[in-house]
Backbone atoms as SQL, in Angstrom:
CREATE TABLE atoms (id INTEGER PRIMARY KEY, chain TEXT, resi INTEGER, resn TEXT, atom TEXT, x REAL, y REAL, z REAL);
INSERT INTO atoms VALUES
  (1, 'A', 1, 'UNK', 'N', 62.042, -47.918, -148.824),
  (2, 'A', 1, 'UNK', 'CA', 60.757, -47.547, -149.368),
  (3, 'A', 1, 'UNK', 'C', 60.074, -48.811, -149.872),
  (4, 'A', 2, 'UNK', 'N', 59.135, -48.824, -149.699),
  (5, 'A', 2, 'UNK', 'CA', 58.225, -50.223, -149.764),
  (6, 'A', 2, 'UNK', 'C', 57.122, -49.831, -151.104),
  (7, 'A', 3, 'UNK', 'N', 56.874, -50.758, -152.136),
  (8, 'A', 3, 'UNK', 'CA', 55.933, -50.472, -152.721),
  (9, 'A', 3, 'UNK', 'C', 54.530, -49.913, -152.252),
  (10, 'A', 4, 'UNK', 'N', 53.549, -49.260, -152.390),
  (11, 'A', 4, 'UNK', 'CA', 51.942, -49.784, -151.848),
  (12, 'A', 4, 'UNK', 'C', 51.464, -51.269, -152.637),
  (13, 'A', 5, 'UNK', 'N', 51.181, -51.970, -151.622),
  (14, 'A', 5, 'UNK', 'CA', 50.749, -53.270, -152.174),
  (15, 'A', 5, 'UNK', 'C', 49.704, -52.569, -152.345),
  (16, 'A', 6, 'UNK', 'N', 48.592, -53.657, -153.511),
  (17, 'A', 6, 'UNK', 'CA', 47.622, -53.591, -153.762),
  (18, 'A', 6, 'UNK', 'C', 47.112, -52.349, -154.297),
  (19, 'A', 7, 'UNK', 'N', 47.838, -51.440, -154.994),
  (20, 'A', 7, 'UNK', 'CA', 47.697, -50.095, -155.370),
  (21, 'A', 7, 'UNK', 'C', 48.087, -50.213, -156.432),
  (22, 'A', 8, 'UNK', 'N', 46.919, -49.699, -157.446),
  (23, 'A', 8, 'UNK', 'CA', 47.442, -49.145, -158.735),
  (24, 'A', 8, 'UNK', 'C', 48.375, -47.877, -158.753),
  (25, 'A', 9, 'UNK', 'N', 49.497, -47.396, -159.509),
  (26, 'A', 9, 'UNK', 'CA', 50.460, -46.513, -159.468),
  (27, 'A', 9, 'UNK', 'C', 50.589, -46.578, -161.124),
  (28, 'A', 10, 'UNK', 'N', 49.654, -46.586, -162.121),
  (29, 'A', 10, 'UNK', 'CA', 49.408, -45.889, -163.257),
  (30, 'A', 10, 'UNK', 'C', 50.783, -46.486, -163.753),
  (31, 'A', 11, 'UNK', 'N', 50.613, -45.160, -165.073),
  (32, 'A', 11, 'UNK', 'CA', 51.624, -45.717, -165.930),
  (33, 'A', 11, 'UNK', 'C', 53.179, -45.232, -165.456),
  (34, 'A', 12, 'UNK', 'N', 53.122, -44.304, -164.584),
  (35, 'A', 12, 'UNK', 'CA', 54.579, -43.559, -163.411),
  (36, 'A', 12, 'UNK', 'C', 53.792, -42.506, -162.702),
  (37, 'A', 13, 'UNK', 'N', 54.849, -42.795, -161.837),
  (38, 'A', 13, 'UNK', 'CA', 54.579, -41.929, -160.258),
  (39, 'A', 13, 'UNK', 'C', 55.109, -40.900, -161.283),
  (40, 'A', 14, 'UNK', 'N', 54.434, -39.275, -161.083),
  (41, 'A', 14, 'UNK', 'CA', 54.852, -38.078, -161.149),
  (42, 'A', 14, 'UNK', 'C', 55.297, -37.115, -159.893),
  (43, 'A', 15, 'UNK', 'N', 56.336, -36.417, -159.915),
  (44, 'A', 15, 'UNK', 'CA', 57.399, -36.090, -159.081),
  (45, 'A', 15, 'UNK', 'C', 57.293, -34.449, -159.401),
  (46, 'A', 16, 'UNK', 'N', 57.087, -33.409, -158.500),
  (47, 'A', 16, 'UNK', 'CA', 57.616, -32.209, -158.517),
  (48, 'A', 16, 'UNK', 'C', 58.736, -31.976, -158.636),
  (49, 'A', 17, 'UNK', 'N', 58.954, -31.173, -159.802),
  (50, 'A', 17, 'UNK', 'CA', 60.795, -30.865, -160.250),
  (51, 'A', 17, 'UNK', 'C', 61.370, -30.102, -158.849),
  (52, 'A', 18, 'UNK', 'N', 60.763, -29.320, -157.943),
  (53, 'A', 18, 'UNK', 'CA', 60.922, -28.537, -156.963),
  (54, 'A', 18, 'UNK', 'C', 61.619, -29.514, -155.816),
  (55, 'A', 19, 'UNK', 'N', 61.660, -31.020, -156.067),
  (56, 'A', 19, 'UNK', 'CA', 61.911, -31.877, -155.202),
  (57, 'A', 19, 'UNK', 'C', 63.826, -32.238, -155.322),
  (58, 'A', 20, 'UNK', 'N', 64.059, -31.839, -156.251),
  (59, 'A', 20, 'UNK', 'CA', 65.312, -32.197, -156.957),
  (60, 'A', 20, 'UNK', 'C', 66.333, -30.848, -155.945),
  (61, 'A', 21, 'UNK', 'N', 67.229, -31.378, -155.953),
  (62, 'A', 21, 'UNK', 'CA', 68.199, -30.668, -155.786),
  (63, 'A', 21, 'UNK', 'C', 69.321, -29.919, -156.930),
  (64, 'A', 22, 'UNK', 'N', 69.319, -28.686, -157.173),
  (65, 'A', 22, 'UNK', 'CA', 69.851, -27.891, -157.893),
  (66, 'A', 22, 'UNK', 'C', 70.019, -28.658, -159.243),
  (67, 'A', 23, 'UNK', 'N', 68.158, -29.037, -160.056),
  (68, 'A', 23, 'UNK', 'CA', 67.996, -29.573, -161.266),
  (69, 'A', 23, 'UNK', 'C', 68.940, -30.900, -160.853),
  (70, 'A', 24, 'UNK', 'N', 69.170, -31.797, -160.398),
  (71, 'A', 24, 'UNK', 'CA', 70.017, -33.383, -160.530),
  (72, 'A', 24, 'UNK', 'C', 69.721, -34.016, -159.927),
  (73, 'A', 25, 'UNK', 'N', 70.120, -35.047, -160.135),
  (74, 'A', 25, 'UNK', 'CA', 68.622, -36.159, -159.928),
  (75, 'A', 25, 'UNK', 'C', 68.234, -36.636, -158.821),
  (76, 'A', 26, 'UNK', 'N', 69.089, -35.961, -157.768),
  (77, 'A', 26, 'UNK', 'CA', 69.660, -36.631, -156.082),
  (78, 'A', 26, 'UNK', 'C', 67.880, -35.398, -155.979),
  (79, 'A', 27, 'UNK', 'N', 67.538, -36.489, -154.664),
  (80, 'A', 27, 'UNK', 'CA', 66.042, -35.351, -154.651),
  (81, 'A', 27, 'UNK', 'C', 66.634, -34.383, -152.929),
  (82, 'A', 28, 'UNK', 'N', 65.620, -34.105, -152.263),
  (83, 'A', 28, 'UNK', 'CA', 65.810, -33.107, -150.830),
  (84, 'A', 28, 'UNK', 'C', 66.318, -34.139, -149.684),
  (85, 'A', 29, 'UNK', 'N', 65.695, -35.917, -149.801),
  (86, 'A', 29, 'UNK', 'CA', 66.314, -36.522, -148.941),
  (87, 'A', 29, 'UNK', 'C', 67.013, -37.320, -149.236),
  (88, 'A', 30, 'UNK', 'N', 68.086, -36.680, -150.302),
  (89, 'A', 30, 'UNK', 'CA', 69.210, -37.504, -150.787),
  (90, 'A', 30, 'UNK', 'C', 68.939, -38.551, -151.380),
  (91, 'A', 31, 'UNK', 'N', 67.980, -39.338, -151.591),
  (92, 'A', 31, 'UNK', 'CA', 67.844, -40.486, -152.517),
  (93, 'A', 31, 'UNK', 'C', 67.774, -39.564, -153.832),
  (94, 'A', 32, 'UNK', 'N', 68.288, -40.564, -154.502),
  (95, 'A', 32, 'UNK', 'CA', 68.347, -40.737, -156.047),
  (96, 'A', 32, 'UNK', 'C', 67.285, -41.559, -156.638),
  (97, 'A', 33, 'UNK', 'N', 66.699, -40.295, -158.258),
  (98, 'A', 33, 'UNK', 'CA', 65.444, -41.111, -158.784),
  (99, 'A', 33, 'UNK', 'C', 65.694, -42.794, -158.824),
  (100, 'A', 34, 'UNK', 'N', 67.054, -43.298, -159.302),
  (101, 'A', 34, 'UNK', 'CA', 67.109, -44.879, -159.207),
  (102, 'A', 34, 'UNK', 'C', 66.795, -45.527, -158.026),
  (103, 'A', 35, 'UNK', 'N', 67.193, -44.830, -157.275),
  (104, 'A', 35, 'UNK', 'CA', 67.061, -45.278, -156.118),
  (105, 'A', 35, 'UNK', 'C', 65.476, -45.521, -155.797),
  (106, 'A', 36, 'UNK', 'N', 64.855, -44.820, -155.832),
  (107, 'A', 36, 'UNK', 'CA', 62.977, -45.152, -155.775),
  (108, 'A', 36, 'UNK', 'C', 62.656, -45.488, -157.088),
  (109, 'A', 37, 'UNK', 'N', 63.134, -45.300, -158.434),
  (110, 'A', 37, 'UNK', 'CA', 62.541, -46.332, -159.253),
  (111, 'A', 37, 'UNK', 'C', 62.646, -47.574, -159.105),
  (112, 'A', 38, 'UNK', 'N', 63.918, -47.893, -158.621),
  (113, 'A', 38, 'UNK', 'CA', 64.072, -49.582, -158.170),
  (114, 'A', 38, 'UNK', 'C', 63.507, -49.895, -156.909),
  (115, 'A', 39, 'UNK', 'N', 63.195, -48.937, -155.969),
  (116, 'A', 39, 'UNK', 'CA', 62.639, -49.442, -154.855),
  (117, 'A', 39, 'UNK', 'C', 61.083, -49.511, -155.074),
  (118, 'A', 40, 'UNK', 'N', 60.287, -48.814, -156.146),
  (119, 'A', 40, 'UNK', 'CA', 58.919, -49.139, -156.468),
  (120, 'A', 40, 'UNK', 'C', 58.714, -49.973, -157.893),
  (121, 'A', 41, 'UNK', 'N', 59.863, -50.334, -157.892),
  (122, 'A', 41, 'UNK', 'CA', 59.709, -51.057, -159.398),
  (123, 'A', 41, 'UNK', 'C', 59.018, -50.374, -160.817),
  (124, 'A', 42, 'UNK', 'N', 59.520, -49.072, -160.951),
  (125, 'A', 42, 'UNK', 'CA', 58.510, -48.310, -162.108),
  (126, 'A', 42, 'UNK', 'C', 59.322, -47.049, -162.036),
  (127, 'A', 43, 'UNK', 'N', 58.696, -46.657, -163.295),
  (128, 'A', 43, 'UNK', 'CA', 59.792, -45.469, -163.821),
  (129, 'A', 43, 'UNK', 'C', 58.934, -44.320, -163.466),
  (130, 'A', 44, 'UNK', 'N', 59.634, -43.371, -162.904),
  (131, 'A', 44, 'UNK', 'CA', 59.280, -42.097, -162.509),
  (132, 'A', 44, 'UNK', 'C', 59.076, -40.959, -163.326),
  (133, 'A', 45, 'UNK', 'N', 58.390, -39.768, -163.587),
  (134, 'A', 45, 'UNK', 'CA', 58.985, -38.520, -164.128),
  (135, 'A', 45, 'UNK', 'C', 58.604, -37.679, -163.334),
  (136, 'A', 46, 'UNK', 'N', 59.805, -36.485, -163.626),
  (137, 'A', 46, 'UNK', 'CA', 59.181, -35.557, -163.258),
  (138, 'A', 46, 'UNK', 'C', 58.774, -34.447, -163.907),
  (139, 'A', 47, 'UNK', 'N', 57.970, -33.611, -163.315),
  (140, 'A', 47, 'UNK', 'CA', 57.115, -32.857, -163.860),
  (141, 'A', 47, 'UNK', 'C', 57.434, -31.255, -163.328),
  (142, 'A', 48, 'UNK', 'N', 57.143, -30.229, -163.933),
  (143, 'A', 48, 'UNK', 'CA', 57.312, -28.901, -163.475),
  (144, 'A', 48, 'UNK', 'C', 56.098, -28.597, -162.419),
  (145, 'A', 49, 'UNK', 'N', 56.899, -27.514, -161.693),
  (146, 'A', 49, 'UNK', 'CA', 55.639, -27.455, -160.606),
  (147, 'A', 49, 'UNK', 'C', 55.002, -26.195, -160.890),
  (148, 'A', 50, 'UNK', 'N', 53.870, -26.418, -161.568),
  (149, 'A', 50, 'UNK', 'CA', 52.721, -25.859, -161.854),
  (150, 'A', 50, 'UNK', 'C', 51.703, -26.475, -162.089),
  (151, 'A', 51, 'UNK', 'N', 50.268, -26.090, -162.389),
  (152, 'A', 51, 'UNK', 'CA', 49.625, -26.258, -162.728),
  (153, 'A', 51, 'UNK', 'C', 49.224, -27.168, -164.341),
  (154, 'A', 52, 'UNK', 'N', 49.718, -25.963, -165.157),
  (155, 'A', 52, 'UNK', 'CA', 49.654, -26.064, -166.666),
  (156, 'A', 52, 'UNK', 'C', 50.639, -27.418, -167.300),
  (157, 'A', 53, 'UNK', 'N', 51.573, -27.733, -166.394),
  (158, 'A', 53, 'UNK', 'CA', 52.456, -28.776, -166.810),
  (159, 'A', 53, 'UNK', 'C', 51.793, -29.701, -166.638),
  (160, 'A', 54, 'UNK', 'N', 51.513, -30.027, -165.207),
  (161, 'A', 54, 'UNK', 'CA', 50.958, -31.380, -164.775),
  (162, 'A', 54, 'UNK', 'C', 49.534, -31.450, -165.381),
  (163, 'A', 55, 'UNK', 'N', 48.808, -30.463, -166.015),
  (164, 'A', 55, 'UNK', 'CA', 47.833, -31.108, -166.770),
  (165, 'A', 55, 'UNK', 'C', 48.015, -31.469, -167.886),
  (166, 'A', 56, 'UNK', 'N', 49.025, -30.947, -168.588),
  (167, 'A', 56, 'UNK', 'CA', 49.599, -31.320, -169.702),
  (168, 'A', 56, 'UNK', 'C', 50.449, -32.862, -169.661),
  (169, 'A', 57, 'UNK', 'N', 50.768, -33.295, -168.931),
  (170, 'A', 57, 'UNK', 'CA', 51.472, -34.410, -168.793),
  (171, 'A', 57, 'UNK', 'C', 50.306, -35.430, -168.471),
  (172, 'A', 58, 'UNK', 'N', 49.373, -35.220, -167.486),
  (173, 'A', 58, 'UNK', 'CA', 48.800, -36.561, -167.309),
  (174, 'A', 58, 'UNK', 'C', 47.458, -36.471, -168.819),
  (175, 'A', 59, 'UNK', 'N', 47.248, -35.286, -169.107),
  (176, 'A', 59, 'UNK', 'CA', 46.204, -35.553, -169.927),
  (177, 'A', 59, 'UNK', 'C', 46.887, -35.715, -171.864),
  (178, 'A', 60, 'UNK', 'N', 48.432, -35.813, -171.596),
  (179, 'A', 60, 'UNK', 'CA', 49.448, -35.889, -172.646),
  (180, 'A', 60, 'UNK', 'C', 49.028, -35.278, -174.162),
  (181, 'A', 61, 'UNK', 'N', 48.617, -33.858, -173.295),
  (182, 'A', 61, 'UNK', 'CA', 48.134, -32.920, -174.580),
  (183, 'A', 61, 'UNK', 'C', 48.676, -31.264, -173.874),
  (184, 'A', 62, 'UNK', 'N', 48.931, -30.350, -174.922),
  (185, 'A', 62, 'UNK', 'CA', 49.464, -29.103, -174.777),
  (186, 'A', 62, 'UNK', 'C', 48.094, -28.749, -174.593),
  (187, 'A', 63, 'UNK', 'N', 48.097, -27.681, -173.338),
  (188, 'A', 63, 'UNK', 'CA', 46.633, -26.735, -173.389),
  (189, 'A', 63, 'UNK', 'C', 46.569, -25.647, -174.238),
  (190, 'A', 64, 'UNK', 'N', 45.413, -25.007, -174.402),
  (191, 'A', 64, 'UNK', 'CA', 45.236, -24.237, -175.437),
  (192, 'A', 64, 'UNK', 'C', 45.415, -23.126, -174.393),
  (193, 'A', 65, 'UNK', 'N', 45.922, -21.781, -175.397),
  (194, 'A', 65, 'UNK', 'CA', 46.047, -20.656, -173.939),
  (195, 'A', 65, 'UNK', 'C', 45.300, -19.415, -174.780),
  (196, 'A', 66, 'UNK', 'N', 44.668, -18.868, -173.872),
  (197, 'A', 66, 'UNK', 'CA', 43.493, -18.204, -174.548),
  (198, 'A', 66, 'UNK', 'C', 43.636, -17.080, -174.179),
  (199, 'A', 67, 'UNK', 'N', 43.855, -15.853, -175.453),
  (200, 'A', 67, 'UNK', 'CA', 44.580, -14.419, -175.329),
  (201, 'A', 67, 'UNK', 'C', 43.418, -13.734, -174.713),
  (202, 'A', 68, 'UNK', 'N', 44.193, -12.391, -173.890),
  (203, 'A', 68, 'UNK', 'CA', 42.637, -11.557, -173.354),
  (204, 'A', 68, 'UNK', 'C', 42.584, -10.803, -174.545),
  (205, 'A', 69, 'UNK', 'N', 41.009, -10.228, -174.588),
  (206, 'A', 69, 'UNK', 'CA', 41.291, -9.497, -175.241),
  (207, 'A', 69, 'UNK', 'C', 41.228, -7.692, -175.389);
């Protein structure tokens, strides 16, 4: 795996938890998160696969959830 030259890649690549194999850290094509953190030089997370997570993570605030009524 090759970095993207010339590409900003923020403060970490975010990763669908859905990518992991049975929750551990080995992902669907057998690499391991170390394995692509050291191959892109940067620390990874991952994130739940939804919606509500990943806005919560990149905008690093809990959403407000708004009762019907």
């Amino acid at each position: 795996m090759e970095q993207p030259k010339g590409k900003v890649l923020g403060e970490y690549p975010l990763l669908p938890d859905v990518l992991r194999k049975h929750q551990v850290t080995t992902l669907l094509d057998d690499k391991t998160l170390d394995d692509i953190e050291k191959s892109l030089q940067t620390r990874i997370r991952i994130v739940q696969s939804d919606g509500k997570s990943f806005i919560e993570v990149i905008t690093d605030r809990p959403l407000i959830e708004i009762e019907d009524e």
